[in-house]
C-alpha positions as CSV (number, residue, x, y, z in Angstrom):
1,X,-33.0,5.5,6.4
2,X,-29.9,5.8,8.7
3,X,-26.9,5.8,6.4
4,X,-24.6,5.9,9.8
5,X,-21.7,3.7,8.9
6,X,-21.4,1.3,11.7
7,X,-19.1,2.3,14.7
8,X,-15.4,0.0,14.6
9,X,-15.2,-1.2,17.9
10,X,-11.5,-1.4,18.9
11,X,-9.9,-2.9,21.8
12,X,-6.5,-2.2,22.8
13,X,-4.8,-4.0,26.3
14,X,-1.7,-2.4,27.7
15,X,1.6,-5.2,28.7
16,X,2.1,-5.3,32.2
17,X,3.0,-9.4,33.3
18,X,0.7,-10.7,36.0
19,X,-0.8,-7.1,36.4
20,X,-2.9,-8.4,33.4
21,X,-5.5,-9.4,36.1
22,X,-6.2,-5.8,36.1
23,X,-7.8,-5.6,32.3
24,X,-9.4,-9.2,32.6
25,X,-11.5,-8.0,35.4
26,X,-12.3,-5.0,33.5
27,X,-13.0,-7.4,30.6
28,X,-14.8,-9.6,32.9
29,X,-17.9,-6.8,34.2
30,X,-18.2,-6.2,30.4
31,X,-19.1,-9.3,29.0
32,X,-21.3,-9.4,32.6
33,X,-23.5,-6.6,31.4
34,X,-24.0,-7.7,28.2
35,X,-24.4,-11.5,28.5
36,X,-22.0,-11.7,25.3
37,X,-18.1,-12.8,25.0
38,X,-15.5,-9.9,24.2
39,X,-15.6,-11.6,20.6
40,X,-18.6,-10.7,19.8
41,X,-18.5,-7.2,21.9
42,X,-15.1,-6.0,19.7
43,X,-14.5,-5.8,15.6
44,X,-10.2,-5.7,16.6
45,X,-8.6,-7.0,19.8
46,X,-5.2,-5.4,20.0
47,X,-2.5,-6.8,22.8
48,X,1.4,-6.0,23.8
49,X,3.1,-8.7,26.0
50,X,0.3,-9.9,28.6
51,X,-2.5,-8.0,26.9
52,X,-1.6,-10.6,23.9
53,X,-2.9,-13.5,26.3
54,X,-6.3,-11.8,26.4
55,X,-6.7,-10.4,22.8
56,X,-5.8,-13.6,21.5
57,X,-7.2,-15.8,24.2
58,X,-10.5,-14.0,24.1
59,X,-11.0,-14.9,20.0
60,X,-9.6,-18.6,20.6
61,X,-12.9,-20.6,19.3
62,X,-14.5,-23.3,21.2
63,X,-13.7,-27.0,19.8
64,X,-16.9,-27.6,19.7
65,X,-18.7,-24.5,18.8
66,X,-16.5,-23.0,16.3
67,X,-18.4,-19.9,16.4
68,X,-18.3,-19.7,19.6
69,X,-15.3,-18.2,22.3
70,X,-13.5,-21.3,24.2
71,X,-12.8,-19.1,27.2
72,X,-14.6,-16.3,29.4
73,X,-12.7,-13.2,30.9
74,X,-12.9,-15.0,34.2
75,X,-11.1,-17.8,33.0
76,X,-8.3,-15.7,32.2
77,X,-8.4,-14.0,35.6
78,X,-8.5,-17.8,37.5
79,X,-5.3,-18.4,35.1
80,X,-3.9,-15.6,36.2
81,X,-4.4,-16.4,40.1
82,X,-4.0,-20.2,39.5
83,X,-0.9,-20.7,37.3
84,X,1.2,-17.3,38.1
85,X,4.0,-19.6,39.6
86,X,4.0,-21.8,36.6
87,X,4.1,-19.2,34.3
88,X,7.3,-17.5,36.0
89,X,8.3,-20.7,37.1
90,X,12.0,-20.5,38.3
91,X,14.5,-23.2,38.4
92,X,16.5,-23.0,41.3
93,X,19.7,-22.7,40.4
94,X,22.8,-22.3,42.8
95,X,23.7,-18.8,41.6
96,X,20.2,-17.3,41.6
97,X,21.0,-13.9,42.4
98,X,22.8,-13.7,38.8
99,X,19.2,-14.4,37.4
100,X,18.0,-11.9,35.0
101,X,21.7,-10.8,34.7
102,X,23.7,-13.1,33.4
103,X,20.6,-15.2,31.8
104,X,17.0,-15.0,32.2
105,X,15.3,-15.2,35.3
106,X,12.6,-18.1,34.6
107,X,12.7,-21.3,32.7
108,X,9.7,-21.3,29.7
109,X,9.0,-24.5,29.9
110,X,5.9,-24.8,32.4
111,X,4.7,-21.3,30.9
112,X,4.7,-23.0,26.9
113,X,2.9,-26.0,28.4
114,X,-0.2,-23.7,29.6
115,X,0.0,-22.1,26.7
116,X,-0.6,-25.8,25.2
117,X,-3.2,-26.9,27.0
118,X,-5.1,-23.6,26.7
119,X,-4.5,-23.4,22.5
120,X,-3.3,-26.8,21.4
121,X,-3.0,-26.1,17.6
122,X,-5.4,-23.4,16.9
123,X,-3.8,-20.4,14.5
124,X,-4.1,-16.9,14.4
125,X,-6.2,-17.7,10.7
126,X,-8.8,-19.7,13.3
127,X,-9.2,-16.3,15.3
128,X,-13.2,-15.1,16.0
129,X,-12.8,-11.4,15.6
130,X,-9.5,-9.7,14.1
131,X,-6.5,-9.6,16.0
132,X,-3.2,-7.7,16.0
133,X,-0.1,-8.7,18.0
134,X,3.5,-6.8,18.2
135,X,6.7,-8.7,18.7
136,X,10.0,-7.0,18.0
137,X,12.0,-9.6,15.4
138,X,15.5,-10.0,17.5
139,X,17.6,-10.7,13.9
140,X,17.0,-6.7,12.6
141,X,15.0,-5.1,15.6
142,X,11.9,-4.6,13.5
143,X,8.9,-4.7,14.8
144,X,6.3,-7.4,13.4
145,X,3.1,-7.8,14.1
146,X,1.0,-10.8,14.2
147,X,-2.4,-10.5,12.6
148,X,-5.3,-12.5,11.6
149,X,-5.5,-10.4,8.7
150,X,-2.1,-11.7,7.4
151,X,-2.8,-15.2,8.6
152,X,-6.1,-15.4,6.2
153,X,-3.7,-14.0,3.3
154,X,-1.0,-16.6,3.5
155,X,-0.1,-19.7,5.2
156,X,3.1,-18.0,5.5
157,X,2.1,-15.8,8.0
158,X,-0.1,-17.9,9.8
159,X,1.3,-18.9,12.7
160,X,0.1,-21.4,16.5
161,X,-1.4,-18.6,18.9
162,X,0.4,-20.5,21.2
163,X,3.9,-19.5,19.7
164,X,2.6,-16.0,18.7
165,X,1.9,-15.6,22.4
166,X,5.2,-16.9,23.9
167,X,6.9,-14.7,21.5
168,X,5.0,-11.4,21.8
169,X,5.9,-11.8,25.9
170,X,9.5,-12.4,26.0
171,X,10.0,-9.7,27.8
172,X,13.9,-9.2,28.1
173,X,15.2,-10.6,31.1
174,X,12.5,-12.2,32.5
175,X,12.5,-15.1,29.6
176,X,14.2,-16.1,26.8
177,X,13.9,-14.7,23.4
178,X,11.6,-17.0,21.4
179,X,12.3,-18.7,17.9
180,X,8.6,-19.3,15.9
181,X,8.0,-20.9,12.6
182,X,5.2,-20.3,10.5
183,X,2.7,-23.4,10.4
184,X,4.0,-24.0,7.0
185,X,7.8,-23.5,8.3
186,X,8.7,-20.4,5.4
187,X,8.8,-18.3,7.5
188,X,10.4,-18.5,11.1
189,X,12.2,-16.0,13.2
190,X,13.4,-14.7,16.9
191,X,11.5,-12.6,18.7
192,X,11.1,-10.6,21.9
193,X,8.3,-8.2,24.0
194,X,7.2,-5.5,22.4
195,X,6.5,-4.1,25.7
196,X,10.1,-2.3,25.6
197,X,9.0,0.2,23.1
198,X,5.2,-0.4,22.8
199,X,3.4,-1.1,26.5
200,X,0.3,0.4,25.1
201,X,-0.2,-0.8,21.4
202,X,-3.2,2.0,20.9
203,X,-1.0,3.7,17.7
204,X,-0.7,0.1,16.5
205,X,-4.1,-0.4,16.6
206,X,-5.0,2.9,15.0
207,X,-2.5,1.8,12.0
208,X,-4.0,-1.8,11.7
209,X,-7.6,-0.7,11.4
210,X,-6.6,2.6,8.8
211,X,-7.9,1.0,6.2
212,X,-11.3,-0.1,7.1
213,X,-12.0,2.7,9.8
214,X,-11.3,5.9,7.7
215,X,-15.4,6.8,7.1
216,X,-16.6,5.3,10.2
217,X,-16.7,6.5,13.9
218,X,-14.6,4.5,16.3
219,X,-15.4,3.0,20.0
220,X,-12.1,2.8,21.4
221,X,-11.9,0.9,24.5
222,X,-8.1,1.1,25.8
223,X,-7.3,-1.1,28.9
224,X,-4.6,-0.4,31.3
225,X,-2.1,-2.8,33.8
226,X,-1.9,-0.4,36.4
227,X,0.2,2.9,37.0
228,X,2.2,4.4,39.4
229,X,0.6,8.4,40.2
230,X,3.0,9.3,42.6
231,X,5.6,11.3,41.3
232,X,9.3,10.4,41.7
233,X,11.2,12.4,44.0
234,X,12.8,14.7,41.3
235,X,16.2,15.4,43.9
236,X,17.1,12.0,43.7
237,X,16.5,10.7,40.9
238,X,18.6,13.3,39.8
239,X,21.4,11.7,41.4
240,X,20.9,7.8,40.3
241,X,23.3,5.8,39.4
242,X,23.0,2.8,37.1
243,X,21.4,0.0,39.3
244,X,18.8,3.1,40.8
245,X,17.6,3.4,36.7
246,X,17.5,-0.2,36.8
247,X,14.7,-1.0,38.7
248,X,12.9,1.8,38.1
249,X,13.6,2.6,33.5
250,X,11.1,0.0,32.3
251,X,8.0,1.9,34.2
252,X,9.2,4.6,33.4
253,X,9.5,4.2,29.4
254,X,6.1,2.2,29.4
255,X,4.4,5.2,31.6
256,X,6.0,7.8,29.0
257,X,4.8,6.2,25.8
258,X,1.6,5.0,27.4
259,X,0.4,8.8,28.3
260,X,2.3,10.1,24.7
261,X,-0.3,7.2,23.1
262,X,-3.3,8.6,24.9
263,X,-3.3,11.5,24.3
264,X,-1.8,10.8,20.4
265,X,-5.0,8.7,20.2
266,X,-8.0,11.0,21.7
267,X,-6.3,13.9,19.3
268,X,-6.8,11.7,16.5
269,X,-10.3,10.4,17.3
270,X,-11.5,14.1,18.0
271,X,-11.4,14.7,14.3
272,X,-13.7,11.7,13.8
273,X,-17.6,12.4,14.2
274,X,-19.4,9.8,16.5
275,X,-16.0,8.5,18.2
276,X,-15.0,7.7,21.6
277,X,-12.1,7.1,23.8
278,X,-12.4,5.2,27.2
279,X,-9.6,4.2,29.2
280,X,-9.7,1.8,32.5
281,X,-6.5,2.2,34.4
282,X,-5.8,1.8,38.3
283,X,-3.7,3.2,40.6
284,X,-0.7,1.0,41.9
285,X,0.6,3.3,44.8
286,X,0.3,0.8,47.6
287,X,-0.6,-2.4,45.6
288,X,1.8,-4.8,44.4
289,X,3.8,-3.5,41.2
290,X,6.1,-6.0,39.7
291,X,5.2,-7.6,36.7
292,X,6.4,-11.3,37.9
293,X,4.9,-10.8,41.3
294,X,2.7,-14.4,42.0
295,X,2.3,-14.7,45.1
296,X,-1.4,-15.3,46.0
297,X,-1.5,-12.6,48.6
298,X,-0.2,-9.9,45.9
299,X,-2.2,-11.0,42.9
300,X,-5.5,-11.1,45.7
301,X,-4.8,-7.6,46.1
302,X,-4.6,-6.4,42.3
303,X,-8.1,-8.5,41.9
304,X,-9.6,-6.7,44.6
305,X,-8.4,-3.5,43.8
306,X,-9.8,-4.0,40.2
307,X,-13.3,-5.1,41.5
308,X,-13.5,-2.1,43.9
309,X,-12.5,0.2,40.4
310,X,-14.9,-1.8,38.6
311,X,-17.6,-0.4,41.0
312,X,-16.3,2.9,41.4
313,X,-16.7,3.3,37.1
314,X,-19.9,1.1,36.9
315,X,-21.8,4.0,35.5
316,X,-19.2,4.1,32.4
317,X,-18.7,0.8,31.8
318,X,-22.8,0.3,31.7
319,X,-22.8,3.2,29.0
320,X,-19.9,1.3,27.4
321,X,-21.7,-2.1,26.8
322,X,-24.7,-0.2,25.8
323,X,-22.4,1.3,22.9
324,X,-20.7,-1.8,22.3
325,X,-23.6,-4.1,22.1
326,X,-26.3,-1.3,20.9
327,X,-29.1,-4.7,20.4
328,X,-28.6,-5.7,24.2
């Protein structure tokens, strides 16, 4: 008799805007190979800013078929390609080049109404597979994290996916922070991205699952929004000035804590018999990099260069839905 505890199959997806094309695709060729949604493929779907879209979006249930996942990967990439303008949807306004300086850049209001039509009034309690979301809380700059876990505990803690969405991707900036009740209105607050201090939420993940993962072996399936490889050119950066760090700090803080998390992670799995670590990443150098980027051209090129690393790791990701979905 195999007395093998059952492997906890954990999903973390990195922030990174419209670059979350990148992970859907990677999501996509999974649920591909092994004919089944990522609902049924993962025990905990983990997401920071963007990633929150899929982890969340991925356990939404069907109307219908309640045990069932509404949506597919590939719907998520088509939203991605289809509504990227609606989602950063900016008013024009007559001083625009003050936007994302004196205010923030885009106007939420197109961006909540997908969020609508895609969840109405389905909760995090409603959630197929367990599901952890950071959002910093703007009132003490705490960090709180969305769970089903909580949800199922108390009503007070349950909150519209829809809200827990628009709040974990605030990113600063780029929208307005964003004020969410409870669905029993006890408890309510003002939130922002967690992406400004935790792109990659693998530690979170680790943290959320402590308790049920401490005898068993771990799949760890970490998915990435692109990174820049090419080193910056150490003599001038050395010489920046403010605006310089400007365009360039958040990439550079997510890139930090993002490789810190890795390898914080792998260390941490090593000591666990039967685990594994896989991370899907690709290289930005030459592809289009900023988070808010919609234009069809630019988002054409991120799919593509997804599909091409898709192929390139086939072999891997073949193993990994073998792993995943052992029965297949």
């Amino acid at each position: 008799m195999n007395n093998t505890p059952h492997p906890l199959r954990i999903l973390c997806i990195d922030g990174g805007g419209m670059r979350g094309i990148i992970p859907a695709t990677f999501l996509e060729k999974l649920e591909n190979l092994t004919g089944k949604g990522i609902a049924d493929l993962f025990d905990i779907a983990v997401g920071t800013s963007t990633g929150s879209i899929l982890s969340v979006g991925l356990n939404v249930p069907d109307q219908e078929k309640s045990h069932r996942p509404r949506y597919s990967a590939l719907d998520f990439v088509n939203m991605y390609l289809d509504l990227g303008s609606k989602i950063f949807y900016e008013d024009k306004k007559l001083f625009k080049f003050l936007d994302g300086i004196t205010h923030p850049t885009y106007d939420p209001s197109e961006y909540e109404k997908i969020l609508s039509d895609y969840f109405g009034e389905c909760t995090m309690a409603d959630l197929l597979s367990e599901v952890a979301v950071p959002s910093i809380e703007l009132e003490d700059m705490r960090m709180h994290v969305f769970s089903k876990a909580k949800a199922k505990e108390s009503e007070s803690f349950n909150f519209a996916v829809r809200h827990v969405i628009r709040a974990a991707t605030a990113a600063p900036t780029y929208f307005p922070s964003a004020r969410v009740s409870s669905v029993n209105n006890s408890f309510n607050g003002t939130f922002l991205d967690a992406g400004v201090s935790t792109n990659n939420p693998g530690m979170l993940a680790l943290a959320e699952t402590s308790t049920i993962s401490e005898d068993r072996p771990c799949i760890y399936v970490s998915m990435g929004t692109g990174q820049i490889k090419k080193p910056l050119d150490v003599i001038k950066a050395s010489n920046w000035g403010e605006l310089e760090w400007i365009k360039s700090i958040f990439d550079l803080q997510s890139d930090a804590q993002s490789s810190y998390t890795e390898d914080t992670v792998k260390e941490l799995l090593s000591g666990k018999q039967g685990s594994s670590y896989h991370r899907f990443q690709i290289d930005l150098h030459d592809l289009p990099q900023n988070m808010d980027d919609t234009k069809t051209k630019d988002l054409q090129k991120l799919r593509d260069a997804s599909l091409q690393a898709v192929e390139t790791q086939i072999d891997t990701l073949q193993s990994l839905a073998t792993l995943l979905n052992p029965a297949h």
